[in-house]
N, C-alpha and C positions, 0 to 999 in steps of 0.2 A: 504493500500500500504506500509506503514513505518513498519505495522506490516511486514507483506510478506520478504519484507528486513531485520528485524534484525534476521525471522527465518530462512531465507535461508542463513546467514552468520554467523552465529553463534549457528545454532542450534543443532541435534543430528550429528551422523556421515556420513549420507546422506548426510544430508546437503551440510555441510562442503566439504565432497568429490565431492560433484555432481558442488561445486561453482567453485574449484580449476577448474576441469575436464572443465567447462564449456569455462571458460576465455582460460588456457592452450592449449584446443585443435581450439576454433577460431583463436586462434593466429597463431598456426603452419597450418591452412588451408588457412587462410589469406595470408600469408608468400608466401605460395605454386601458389597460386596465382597470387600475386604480380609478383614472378618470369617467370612466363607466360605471364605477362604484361597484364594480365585483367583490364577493365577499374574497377571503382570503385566498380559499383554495382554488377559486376563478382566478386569481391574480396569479397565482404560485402557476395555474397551467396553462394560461396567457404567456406567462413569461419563459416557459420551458419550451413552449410549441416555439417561439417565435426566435428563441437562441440552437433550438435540435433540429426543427421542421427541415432546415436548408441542406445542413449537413448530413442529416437521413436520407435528403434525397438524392444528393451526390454520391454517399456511397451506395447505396441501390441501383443507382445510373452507372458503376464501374464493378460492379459486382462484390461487394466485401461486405461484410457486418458491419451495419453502424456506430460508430467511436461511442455513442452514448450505451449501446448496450454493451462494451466491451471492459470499459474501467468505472466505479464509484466517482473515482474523480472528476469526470465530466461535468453529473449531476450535482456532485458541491461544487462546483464555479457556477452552475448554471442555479442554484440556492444562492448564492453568494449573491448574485446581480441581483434576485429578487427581493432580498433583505436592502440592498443598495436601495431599491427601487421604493420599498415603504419606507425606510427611515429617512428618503428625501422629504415624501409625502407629509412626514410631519413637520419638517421645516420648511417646504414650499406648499402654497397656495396651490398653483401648478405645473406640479414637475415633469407632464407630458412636455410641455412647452417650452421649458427651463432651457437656456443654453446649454449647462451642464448636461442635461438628456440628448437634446441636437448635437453636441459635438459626440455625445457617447455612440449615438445612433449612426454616424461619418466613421469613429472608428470601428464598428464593427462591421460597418458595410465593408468599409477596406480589409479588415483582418480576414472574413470572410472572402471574400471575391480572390483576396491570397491564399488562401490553403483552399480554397476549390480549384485555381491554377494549378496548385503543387501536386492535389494528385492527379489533375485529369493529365500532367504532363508527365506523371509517374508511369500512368498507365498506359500512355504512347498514345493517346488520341489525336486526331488531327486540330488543324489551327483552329477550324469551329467550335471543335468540341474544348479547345482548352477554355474558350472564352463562355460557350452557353455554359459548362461547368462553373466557371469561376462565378456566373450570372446569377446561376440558380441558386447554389450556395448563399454567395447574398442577400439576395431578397425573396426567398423561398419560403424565410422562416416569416417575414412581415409578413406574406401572403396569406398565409394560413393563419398568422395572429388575428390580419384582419378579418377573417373568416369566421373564426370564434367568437371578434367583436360583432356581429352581423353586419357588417359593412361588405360591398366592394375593394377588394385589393384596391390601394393606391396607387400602386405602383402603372395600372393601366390607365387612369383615367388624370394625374396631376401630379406634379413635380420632377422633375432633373433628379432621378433615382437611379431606377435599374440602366439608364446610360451611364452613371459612373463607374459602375461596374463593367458593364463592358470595356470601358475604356481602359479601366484599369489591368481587365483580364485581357488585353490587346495589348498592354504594355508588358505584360508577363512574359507574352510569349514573344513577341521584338525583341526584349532583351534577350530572353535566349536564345533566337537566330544569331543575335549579335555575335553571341559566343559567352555571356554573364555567366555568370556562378548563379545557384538556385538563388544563394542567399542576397546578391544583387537584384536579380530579378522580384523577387518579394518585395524587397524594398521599393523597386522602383513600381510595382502592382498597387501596393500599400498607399503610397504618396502620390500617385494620380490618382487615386478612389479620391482617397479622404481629401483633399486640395480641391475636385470638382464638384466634389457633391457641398462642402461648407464655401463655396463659391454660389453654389446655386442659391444655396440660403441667405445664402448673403444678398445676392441679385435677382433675388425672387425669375430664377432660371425654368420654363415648359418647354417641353416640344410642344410646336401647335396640333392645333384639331383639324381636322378636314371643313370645320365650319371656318376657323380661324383662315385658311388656307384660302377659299371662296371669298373672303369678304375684302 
């Protein structure tokens, strides 16, 4: 178990990204939650669908056991965000909203959209697949949180989203034609997610609509 924990916090770049990603995106599903006024356990499984959802589906998409059914330690990161997530709540009015949540929300789209690179490029897929991998990974899990919430996924209908991820998982795999090392390529995966998508927010960034387009 001690093992399991100091290699998923410390280990390669997986790792590391899949830890970040884990905490980060329970916390903004939690959040999301919260503000719905789900009782606790709505909240605990808002927040787990929406930090597991992504990365259960990638690895089902490359054939392997899900990393959540494989170690205890998953689910305590993925508790870990959720605890993050209500003892915001009691210090903020609205912590769906909070910058602290928006910027937490950026990094786990980034740490995500990087370790769904690492393995769809592990598993030899081509340049599409590196990227819908690293895509779905991402915003896989928001999809299905919003699902839970009774909403429409956002990701299809508003905001400069599931584009950062692509573009991120587009730089993943450039870098490694280039010739990068994994652990450059991550990096540079990581830092065009999270740079575009806290740019969108910043400059209140859409694709248009096909109405928009018309007019």
């Amino acid at each position: 178990m001690s093992q399991d924990l100091v290699t998923t916090l410390f280990g390669d770049p997986f790792a590391v990204m899949n830890t970040v990603g884990l905490v980060a995106f329970a916390l903004v599903g939690s959040s999301k939650a919260i503000r719905e006024e789900f009782d606790v356990f709505g909240i605990t499984i808002v927040g787990l669908a929406m930090a597991f959802a992504g990365g259960t589906t990638r690895d089902l998409l490359v054939a392997r056991v899900p990393l959540a059914l494989q170690s205890p330690v998953e689910i305590g990161l993925g508790l870990f965000g959720v605890g993050l997530a209500i003892a915001l709540s009691v210090v903020l009015s609205a912590p769906d909203t909070h910058p602290v949540t928006l910027v937490a929300d950026a990094i786990g789209l980034a740490a995500f959209a990087t370790t769904g690179a690492i393995v769809a490029t592990e598993t030899g897929v081509s340049a599409f697949g590196v990227v819908a991998i690293a895509t779905i990974n991402a915003v896989g899990g928001g999809a299905f949180a919003d699902v839970l919430l009774d909403r429409a996924p956002f990701i299809l209908f508003e905001d400069f989203y599931a584009s950062c991820a692509v573009l991120g998982g587009s730089a993943y795999w450039l870098a490694g034609e280039l010739g990068a090392a994994a652990s450059t390529a991550a990096v540079a995966c990581a830092v065009v997610t999270v740079a575009t998508r806290l740019a969108a927010v910043t400059y209140d960034w859409h694709l248009p609509t096909v109405q928009q387009l018309r007019d």
